[in-house]
VMD Tcl script that draws the C-alpha trace (Angstrom):
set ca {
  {23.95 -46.41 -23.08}
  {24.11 -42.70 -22.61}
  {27.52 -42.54 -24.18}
  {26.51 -44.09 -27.06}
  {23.93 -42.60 -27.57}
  {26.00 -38.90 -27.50}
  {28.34 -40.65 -29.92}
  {25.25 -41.44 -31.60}
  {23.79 -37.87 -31.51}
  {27.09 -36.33 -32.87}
  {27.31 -38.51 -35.86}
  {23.97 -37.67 -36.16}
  {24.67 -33.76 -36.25}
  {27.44 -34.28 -39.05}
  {24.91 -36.74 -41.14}
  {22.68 -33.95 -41.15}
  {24.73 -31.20 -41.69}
  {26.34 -33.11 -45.10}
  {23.14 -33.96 -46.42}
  {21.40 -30.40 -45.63}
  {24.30 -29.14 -47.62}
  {24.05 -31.63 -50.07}
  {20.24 -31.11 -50.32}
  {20.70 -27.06 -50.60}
  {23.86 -27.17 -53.16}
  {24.57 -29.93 -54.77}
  {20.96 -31.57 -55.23}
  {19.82 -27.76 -55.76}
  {16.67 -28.42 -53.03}
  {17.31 -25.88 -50.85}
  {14.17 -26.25 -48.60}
  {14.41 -29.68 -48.10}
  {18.10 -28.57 -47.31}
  {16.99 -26.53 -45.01}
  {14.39 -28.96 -42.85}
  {17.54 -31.27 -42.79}
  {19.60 -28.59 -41.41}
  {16.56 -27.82 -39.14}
  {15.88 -30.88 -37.92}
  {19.77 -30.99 -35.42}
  {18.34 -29.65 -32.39}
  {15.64 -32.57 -32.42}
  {19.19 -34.95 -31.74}
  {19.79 -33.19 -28.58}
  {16.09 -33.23 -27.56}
  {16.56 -37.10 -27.74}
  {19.41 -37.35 -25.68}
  {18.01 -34.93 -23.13}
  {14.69 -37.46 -23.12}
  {17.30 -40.23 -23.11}
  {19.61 -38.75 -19.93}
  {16.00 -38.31 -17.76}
  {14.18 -41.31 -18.76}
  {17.76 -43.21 -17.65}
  {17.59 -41.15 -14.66}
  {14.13 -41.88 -13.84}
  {14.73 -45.81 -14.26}
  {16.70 -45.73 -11.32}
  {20.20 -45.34 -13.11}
  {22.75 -43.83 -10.88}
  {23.83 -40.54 -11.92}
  {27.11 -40.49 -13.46}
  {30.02 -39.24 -15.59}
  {27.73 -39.91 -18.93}
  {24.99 -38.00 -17.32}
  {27.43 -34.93 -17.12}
  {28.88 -35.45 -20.09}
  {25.52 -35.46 -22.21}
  {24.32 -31.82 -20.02}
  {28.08 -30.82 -21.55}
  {27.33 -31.70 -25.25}
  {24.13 -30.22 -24.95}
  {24.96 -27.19 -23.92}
  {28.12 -27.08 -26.32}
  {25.67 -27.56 -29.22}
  {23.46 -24.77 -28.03}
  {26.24 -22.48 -27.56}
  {28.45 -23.49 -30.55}
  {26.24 -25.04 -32.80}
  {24.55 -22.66 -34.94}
  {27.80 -20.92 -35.50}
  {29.76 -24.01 -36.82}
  {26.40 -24.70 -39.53}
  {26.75 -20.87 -40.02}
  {30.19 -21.44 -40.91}
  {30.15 -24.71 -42.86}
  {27.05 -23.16 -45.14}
  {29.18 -20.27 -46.40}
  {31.80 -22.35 -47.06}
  {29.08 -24.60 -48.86}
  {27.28 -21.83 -50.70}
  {31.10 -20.39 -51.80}
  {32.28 -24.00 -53.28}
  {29.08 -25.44 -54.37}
  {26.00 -22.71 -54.68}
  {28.36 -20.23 -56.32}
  {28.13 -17.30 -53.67}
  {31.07 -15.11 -52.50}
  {33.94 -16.33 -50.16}
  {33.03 -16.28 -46.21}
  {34.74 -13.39 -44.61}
  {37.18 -14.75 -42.40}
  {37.83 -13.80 -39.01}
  {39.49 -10.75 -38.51}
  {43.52 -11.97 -37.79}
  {45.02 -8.91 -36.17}
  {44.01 -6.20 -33.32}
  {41.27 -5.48 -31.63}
  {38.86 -6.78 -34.29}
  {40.17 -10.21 -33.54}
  {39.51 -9.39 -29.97}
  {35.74 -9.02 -30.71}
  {35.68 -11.94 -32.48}
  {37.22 -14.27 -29.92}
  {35.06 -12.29 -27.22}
  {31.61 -13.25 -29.25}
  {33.72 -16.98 -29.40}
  {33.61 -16.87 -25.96}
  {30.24 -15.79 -25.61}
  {29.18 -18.90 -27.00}
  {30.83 -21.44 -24.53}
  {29.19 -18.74 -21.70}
  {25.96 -19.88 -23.28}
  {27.22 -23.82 -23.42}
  {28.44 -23.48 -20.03}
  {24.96 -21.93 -18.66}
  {23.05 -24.38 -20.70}
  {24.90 -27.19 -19.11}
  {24.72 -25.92 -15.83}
  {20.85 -25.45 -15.83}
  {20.50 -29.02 -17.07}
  {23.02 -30.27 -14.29}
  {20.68 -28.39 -11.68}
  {17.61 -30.30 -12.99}
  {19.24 -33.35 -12.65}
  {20.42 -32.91 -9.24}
  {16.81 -31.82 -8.03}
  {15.39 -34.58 -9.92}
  {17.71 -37.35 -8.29}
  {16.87 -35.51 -4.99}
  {19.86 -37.90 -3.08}
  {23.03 -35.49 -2.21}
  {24.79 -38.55 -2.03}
  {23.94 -39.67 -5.34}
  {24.84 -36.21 -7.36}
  {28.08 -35.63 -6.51}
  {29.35 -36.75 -10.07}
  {26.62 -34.32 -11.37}
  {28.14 -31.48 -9.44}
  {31.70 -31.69 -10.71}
  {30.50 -31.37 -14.23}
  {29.02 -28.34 -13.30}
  {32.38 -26.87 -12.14}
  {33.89 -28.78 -14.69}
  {31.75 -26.50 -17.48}
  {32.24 -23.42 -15.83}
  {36.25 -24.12 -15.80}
  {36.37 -24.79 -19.38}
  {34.60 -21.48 -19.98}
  {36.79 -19.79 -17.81}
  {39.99 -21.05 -19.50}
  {38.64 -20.16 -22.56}
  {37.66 -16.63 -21.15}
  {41.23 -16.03 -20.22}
  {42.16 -17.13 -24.14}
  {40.14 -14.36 -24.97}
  {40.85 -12.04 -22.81}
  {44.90 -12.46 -23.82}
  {43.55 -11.31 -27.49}
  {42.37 -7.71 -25.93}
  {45.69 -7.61 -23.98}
  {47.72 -8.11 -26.31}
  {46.51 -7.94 -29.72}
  {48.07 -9.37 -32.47}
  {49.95 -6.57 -34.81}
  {50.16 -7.36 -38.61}
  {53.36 -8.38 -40.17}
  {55.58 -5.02 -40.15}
  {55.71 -4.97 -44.14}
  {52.06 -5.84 -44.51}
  {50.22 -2.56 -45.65}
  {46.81 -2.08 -44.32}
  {45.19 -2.00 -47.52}
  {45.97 -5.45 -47.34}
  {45.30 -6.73 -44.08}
  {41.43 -5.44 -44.92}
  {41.33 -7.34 -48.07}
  {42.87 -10.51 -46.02}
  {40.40 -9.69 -43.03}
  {37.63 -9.72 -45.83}
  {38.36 -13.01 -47.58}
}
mol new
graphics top color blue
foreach p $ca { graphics top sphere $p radius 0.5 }
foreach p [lrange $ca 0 end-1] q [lrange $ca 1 end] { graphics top cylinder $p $q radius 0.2 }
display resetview
């Protein structure tokens, strides 16, 4: 049930995001664009509601249970950045506005990019972690939560592999193309 019902909650988050989008652009309604856009986090309220009321009827605590804390916390920590993203790509094609400024591509800027990157699977990883902790003092059966506990490792791994990702980009930051000119690595940083 719970796995469904994360498959569930991320077609849910794309539903919304196309028809916020469509509602602010392309149907020219930008508030009720806007409620659309604001009504995402109520999907992971319902599987949070979901994972405890599952828990609470007596379902042992498994890899789904882990899994949901995991998407939760992803969309907390990467969530508003990837609507962020997808509206300025929205408001470019459809609304009329500028082009996004892309990431930075080369040197330390790109290394404060990726760091802030990072900073939001930190926040994923915390969130999950937190929710993993609930669970395992709700169950209150250390031989029930074992499952529960690897997930927590299992978030704080992922973060740490992508920590060392980001970390390579201040170690060794990508240099431009030897015949680019900086004139135009700002206008391609800007784009």
């Amino acid at each position: 049930m719970i796995v469904a019902l994360i498959a569930a909650c991320e077609i849910g988050f794309w539903v919304l995001l196309a028809a916020g989008l469509a509602f602010r652009y392309l149907l020219r309604m930008p508030r009720t664009g806007l409620a659309l856009l604001l009504c995402e986090p109520l999907l992971e309220v319902v599987l949070l509601v979901a994972t405890a009321l599952d828990l609470k009827n007596g379902a042992e605590p498994n890899w789904t249970h882990g899994l949901a804390a995991l998407y939760i916390g992803y969309t907390v920590g990467h969530g508003h950045r990837t609507v962020k993203w997808l509206d300025g790509h929205a408001a470019h094609r459809f609304g009329g506005a500028p082009p996004p400024q892309r990431p930075p591509r080369y040197g330390m800027a790109r290394a404060r990019h990726e760091g802030k990157v990072w900073t939001g699977t930190l926040v994923g990883a915390a969130v999950a972690t937190v929710l993993l902790q609930l669970a395992i003092w709700y169950v209150d059966d250390p031989s029930r939560v074992t499952s529960l506990e690897s997930w927590r490792y299992a978030a704080w791994r992922a973060a740490g592999i992508h920590g060392l990702v980001a970390l390579s980009y201040w170690i060794w930051p990508r240099k431009p193309p030897a015949g680019e000119p900086a004139v135009a690595q700002e206008k391609e940083r800007v784009r």
